[in-house]
N, C-alpha and C positions, 0 to 999 in steps of 0.2 A: 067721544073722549079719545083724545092723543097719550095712544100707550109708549112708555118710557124707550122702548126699544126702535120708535118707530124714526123715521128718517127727521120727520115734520118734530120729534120731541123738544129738539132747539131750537124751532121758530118762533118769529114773535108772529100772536096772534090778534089781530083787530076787532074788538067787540063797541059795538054804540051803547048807548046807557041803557036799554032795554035787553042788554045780551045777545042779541041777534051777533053771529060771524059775519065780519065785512072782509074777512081775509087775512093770507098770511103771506110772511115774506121769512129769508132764512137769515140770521144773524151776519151781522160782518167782524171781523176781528178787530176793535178797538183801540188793541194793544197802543200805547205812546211808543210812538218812534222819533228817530233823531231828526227826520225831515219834516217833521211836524211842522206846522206856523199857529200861534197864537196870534189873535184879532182881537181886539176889544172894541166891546159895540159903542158906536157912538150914535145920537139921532138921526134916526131915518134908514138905517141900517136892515136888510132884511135878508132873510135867509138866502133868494131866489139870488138875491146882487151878489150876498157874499158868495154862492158857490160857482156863479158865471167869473168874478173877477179871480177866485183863487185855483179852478179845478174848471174852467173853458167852459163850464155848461150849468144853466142855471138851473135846468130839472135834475141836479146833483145833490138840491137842499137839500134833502132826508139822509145824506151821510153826516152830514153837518151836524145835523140833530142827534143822529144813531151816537155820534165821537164824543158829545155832550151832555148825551142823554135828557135833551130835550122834548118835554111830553106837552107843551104847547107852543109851537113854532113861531104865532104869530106873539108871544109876548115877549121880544128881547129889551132886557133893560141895558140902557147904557152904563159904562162901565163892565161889565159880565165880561169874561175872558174867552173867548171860543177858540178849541183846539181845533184846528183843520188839518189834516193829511194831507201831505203834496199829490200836487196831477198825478204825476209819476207814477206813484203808489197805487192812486184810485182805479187809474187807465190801468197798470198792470195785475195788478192785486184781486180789488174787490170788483168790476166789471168783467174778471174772464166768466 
């Protein structure tokens, strides 16, 4: 158990359906900013694409998801709005 005081208290944690920990990682700050870009999915759309063409690197998908709060990645419907963070941001911000 993750006591309130403890560093890991604000991480999100990974459990599979049997409860087993698959691990954790530490929140990002979501906040909407002004250099934000909105995408709207269209067919054939996927995470890995969107985050290589708007943020240069396609293992970036899980911020994409984190901004959206997307809990299953692979189902994007078309139409859905997704809010991306600029490179800028992601490079200086949430990667130090």
């Amino acid at each position: 158990m993750i006591g309130r005081d403890s560093r890991y208290a604000r991480s999100i944690l990974y459990r599979d359906s049997d409860g087993t920990s698959l691990g954790m990682r530490q929140r990002i700050d979501t906040t909407p900013r002004h250099d934000d870009r909105l995408h709207t999915v269209v067919e054939g759309d996927r995470l890995d694409l969107l985050a290589h063409r708007y943020l240069g690197d396609a293992r970036l998908w899980w911020i994409i998801c984190d901004y959206n709060d997307l809990f299953f990645p692979l189902a994007l419907d078309p139409g859905l709005a997704l809010r991306i963070p600029s490179r800028e941001h992601v490079q200086m911000r949430l990667l130090d």
